[in-house]
C-alpha positions as MATLAB code, in Angstrom:
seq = 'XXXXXXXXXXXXXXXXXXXXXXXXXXXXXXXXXXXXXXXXXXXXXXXXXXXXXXXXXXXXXXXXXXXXXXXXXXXXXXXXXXXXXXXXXXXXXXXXXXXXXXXXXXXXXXXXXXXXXXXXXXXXXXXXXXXXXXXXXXXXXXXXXXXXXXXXXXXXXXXXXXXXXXXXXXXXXXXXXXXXXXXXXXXXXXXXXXXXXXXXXXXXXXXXXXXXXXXXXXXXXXX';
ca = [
     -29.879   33.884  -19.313;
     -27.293   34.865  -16.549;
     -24.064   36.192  -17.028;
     -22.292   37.617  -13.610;
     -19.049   38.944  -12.664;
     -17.917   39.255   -9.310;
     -15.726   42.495   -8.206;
     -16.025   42.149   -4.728;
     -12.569   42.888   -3.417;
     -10.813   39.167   -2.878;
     -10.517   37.117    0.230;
      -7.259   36.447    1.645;
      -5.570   32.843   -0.260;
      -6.983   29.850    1.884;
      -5.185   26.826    1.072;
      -1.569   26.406   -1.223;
      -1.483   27.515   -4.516;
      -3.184   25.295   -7.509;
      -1.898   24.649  -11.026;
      -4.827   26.445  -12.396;
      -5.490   30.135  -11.524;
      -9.551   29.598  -12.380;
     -11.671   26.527  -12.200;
     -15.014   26.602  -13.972;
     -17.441   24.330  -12.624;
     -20.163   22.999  -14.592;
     -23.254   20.422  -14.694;
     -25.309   20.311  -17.075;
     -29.150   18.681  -16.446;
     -30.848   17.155  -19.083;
     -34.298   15.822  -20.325;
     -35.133   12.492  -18.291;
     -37.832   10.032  -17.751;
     -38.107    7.119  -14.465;
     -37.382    4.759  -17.492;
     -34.478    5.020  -20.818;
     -34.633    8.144  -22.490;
     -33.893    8.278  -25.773;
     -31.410   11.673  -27.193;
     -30.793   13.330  -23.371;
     -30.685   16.899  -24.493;
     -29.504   19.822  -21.947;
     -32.282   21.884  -20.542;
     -29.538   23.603  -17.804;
     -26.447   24.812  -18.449;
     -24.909   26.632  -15.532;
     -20.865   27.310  -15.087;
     -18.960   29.365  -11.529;
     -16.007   30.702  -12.293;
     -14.027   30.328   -9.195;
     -10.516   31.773   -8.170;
      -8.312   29.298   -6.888;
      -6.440   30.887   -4.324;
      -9.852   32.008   -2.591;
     -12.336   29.813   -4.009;
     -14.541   32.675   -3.942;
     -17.187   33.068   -7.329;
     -15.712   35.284   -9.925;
     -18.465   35.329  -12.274;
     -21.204   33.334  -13.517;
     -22.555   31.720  -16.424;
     -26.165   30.410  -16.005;
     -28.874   29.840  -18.821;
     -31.726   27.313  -19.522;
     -31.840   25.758  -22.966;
     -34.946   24.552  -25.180;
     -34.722   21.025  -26.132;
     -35.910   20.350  -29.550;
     -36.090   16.652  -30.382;
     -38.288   15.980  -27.097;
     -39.503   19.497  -26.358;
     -41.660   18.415  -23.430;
     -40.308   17.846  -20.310;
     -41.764   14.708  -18.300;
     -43.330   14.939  -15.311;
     -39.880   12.880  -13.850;
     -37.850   15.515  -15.026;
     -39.688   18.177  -13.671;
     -39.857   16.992  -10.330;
     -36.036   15.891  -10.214;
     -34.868   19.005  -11.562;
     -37.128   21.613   -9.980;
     -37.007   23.005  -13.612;
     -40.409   23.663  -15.740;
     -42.012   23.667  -18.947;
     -42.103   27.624  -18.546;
     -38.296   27.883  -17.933;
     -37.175   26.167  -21.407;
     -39.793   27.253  -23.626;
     -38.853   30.337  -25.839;
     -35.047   29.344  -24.711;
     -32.098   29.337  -26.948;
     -31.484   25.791  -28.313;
     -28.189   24.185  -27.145;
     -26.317   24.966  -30.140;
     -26.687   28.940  -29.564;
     -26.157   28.486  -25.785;
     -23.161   26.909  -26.367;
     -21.746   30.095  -28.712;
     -22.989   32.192  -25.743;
     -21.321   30.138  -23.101;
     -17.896   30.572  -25.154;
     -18.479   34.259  -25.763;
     -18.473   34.387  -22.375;
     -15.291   32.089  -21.572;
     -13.632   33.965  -24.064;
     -14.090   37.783  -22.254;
     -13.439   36.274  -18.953;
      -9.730   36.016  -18.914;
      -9.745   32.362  -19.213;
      -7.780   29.940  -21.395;
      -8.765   25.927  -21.105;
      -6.624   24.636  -23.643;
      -3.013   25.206  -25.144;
       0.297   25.759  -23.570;
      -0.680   28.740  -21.542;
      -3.861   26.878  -19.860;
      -4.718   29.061  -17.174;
      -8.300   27.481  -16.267;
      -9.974   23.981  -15.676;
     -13.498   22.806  -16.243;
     -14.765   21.382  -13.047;
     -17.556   18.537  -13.051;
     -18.887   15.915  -10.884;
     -18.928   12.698  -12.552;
     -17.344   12.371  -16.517;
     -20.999   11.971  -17.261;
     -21.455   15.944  -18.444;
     -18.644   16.427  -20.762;
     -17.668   12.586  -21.667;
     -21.144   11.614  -23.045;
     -23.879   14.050  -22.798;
     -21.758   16.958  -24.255;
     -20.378   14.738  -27.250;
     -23.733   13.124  -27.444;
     -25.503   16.742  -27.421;
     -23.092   18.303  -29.976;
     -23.647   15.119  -32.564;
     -27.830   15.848  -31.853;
     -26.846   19.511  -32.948;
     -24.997   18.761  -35.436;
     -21.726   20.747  -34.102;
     -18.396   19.714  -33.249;
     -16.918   19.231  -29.607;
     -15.220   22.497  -28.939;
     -11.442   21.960  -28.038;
     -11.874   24.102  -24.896;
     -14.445   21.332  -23.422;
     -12.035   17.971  -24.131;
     -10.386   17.943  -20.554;
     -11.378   18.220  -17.352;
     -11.450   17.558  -13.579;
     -14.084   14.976  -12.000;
     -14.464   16.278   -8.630;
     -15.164   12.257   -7.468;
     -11.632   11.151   -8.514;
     -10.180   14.534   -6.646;
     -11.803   13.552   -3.407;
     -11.064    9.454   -3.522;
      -7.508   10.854   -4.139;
      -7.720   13.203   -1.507;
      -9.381   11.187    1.510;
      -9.197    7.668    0.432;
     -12.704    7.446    0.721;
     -15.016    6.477   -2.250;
     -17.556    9.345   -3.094;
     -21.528    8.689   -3.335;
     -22.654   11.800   -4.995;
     -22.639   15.537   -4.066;
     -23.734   15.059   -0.665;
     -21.668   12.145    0.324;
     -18.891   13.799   -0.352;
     -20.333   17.472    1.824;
     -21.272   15.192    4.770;
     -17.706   13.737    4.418;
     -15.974   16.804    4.785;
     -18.351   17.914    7.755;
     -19.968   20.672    5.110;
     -23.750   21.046    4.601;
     -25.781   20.737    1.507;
     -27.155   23.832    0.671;
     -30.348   24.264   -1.887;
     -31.506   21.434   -4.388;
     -29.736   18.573   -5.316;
     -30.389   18.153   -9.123;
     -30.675   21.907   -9.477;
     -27.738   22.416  -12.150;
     -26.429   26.289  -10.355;
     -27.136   24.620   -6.911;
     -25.439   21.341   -7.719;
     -22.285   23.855   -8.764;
     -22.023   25.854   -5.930;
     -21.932   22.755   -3.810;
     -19.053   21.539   -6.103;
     -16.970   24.640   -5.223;
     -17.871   23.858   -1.712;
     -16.213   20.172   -1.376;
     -13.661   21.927   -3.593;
     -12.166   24.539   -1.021;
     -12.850   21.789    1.809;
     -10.189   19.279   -0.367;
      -8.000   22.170   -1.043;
      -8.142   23.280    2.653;
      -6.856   19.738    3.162;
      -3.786   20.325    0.754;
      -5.385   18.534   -2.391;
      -4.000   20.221   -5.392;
      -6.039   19.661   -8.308;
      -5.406   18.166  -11.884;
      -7.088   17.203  -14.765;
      -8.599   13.960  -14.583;
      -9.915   12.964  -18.121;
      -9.314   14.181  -21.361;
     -11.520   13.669  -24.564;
     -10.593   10.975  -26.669;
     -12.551    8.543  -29.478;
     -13.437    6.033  -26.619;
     -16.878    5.638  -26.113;
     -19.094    7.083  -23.514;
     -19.106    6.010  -20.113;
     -22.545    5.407  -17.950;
     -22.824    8.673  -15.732;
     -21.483    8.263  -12.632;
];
């Protein structure tokens, strides 16, 4: 479990102001086989909190979770993810990462809901937070928590942005002339490189706004 503020003294603003004064990007990794997998569960849960006006890391949220209908990983998972048996055994189970994860949103000066919404969740795809959150929290038998119904889908910011349909994390880097750095699948590696095409889109002028909101539809197929 990893929970990091940053108080380096900030960088100078790099691109116009956003609507939100904090994004927090997140993407969750889950139990997977080459085949269908029955009841995904989340095995990574990482989250950057990132200032807006900088884009620099603020703090960190970063934990791996013990999945308990299918407690061991497959050999396909472990080689996608880079993430082992030894990392999720003897973890908290999704439904007390979740209260930790909160805890921390809650003493970090951010506010993702209501009228004085400071904050955004960041992800890449509506896969994390349209169907494997909802589909995690009904496995755990706990509601959807109002703070994680809306969100940005870093895809939909860049096709707005360059006209250009995105093909994944490093499509979109090698688009905006930005390398790939550590290992695609990696949940804390996948964010930083989020916050990367991030500050690239905003250095282009691309302000960003929610994209999808929670509602009774049903889940989507990642993308």
């Amino acid at each position: 479990m990893s929970f990091e503020r940053n108080t380096r003294k900030k960088n100078h603003q790099t691109s116009q102001p956003q609507r939100f004064k904090y994004f927090l990007v997140l993407d969750f990794e889950a139990t997977c086989d080459n085949n269908f997998f029955p009841e995904m569960e989340v095995i990574e849960f990482p989250c950057l909190k990132i200032d807006s006006s900088t884009f620099e890391t603020l703090g960190k949220f970063h934990i791996y979770v013990r999945p308990v209908k299918h407690p061991l990983l497959t050999p396909f998972c472990v080689n996608l993810t880079g993430i082992s048996q030894e990392m999720v055994d003897g973890q908290l189970p999704f439904s007390e990462a979740l209260t930790e994860f909160l805890k921390w949103i809650a003493n970090s000066d951010t506010l993702l809901h209501g009228p004085q919404a400071n904050s955004a969740l960041v992800t890449c795809g509506d896969w994390d937070l349209l169907k494997m959150l909802p589909n995690q929290c009904a496995l755990s038998g706990i509601p959807i928590p109002s703070e994680m119904k809306s969100w940005i889908n870093i895809k939909k910011s860049f096709l707005h942005s360059t006209g250009l349909y995105p093909h994944g994390i490093k499509d979109m880097l090698a688009q905006l002339n930005l390398e790939h750095e550590g290992r695609l699948h990696s949940g804390i590696d996948d964010c930083r490189n989020i916050v990367k095409i991030m500050h690239g889109l905003a250095a282009r002028g691309h302000i960003f706004q929610i994209t999808r909101s929670f509602s009774n539809r049903p889940p989507v197929p990642r993308t």
